[in-house]
N, C-alpha and C positions, 0 to 999 in steps of 0.2 A: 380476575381470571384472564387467562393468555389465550391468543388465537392457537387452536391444534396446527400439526404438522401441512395438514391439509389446506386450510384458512390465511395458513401463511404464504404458501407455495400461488395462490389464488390473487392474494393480495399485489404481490411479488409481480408476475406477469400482469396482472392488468394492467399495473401503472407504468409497467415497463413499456406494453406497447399502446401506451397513449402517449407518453413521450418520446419514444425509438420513432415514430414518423416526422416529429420537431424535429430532433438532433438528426436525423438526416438531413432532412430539406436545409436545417440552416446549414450545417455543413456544406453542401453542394450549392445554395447559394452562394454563400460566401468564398469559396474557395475559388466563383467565376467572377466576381464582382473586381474592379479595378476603381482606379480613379476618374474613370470616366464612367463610371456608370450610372444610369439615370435615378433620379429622385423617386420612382416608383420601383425600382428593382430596390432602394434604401429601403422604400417604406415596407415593400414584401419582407424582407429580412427582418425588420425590426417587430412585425404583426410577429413574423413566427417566434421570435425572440419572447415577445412577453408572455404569448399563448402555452410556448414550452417551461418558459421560468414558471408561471401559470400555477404549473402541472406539480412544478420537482417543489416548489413549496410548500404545495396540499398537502403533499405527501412526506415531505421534510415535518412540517406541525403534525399530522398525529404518530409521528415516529419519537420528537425530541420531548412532545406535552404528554403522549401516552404510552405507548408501545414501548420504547427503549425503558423508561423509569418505572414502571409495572413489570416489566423481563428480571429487569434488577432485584425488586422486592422481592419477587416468587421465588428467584434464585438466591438470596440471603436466609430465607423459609426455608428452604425444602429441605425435605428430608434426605439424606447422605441418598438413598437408593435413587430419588427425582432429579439429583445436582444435571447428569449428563442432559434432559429435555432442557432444564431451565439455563442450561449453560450454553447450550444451542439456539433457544428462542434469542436470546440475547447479545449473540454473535453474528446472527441474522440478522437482525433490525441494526446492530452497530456498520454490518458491510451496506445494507440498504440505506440507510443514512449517509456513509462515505460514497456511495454512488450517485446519489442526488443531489449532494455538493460538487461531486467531479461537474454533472453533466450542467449544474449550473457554472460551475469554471470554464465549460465549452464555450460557454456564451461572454461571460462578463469577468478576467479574470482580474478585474482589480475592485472587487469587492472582500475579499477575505474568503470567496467559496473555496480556495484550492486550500488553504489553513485547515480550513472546517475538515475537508474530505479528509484530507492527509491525518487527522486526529480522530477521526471517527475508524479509518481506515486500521492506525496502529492499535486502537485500544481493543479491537476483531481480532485482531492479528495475534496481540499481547494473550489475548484469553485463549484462541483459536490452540496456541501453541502449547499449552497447558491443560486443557479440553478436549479434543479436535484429535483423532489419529493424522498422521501424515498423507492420506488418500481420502481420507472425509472430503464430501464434493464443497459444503461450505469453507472449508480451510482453503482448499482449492482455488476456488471462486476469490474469495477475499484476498490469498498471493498473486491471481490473477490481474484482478481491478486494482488493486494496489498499483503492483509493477504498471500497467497501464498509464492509473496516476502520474507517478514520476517518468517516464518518458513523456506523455502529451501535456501534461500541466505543469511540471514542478520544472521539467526539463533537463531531468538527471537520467539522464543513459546509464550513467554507471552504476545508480543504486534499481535500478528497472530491471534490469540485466541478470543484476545480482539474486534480488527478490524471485525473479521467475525460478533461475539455474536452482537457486538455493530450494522451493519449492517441485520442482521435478525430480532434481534428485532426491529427497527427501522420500518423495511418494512412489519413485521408481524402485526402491530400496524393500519397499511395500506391500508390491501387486500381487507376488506368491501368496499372500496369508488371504486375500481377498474373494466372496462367490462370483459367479458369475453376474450377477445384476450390477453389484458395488465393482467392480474390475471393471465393466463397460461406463460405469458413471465415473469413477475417475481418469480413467484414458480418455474420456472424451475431453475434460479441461486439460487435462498430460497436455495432449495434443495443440489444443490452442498457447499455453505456455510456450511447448517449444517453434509453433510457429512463430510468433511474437519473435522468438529469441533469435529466431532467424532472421528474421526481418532487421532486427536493432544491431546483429551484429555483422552486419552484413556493410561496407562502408562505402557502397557504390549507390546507398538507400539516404546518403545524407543530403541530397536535395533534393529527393521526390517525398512528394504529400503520401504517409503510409494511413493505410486502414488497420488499425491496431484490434486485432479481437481481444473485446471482454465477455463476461459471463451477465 
């Protein structure tokens, strides 16, 4: 049995903001640390480093030992009329997986985290596009942190860029057929999309530290 719509959304946030106070702090520490700086401002960085790694692991094991291979099952099961839940459950747990690789490539990117993300990422993506309308918030979300991906990790502006544009216009193409609840929940990532997109193609931005929005 799969966590509901509700269980997931639950799960999603909490562990987002137990690690979203890691990845900042290390972020802004490190971003002021130099080569002179003191062995106790190392050791602060390095606490928050394993406290947040900590986090994205717990959560990485029961996504790769339960959640993700249980999504799969129920979704090979179901019946033709259930395909759309179990194809969703499953595209979820795949983007929260490549999210918690990204955030551990924030940290350590020469362990193989940014591979992982970048494959949990497309195999979301892969289904997402086949599943997923073009304005579904998860599809959304997942060309979101993607694109993200490849600018801050993989360090390809050019397929970042592409992934976002490709993703807006797609779902701008969209927003007429949409109620008002589903219109306000994909304009809201719209919008972070195309700020990103501003941000990346903007080339007075190529030696300032950007705060890239994800979902």
């Amino acid at each position: 049995e799969d966590l509901d719509v509700e269980e997931r959304n639950l799960l999603s946030v909490g562990y987002k903001n137990l690690v979203g106070a890691g990845r900042g702090s290390h972020r802004q520490v490190k971003h002021q640390m130099d080569s002179k700086s003191s062995e106790l401002a190392k050791g602060f960085l390095e606490v928050i480093a394993v406290e947040t790694t900590g986090v994205c692991k717990e959560i990485l094991g029961v996504l790769e030992e339960t959640l993700i291979p249980n999504a799969k099952k129920l979704n090979e099961k179901a019946a033709t009329e259930d395909k759309d839940a179990t194809m969703q459950a499953c595209i979820f747990y795949l983007k929260m997986a490549g999210d918690y690789y990204r955030y551990l490539a924030e940290i350590d990117k020469n362990s193989g985290h940014e591979k992982k993300a970048q494959n949990f990422y497309t195999e979301g993506s892969e289904l997402a596009k086949t599943a997923l309308p073009a304005t579904d918030p998860i599809r959304l979300g997942l060309a979101l942190n993607l694109s993200v991906c490849y600018y801050e990790i993989l360090d390809n502006r050019k397929e970042a860029c592409k992934l976002a544009k490709d993703a807006f216009d797609q779902a701008i193409s969209k927003l007429d057929q949409l109620e008002e609840v589903q219109y306000k929940d994909a304009t809201l990532i719209m919008q972070l999309l195309r700020d990103n997109l501003t941000l990346w193609t903007n080339s007075e931005n190529d030696d300032v530290t950007l705060e890239n929005a994800d979902e």
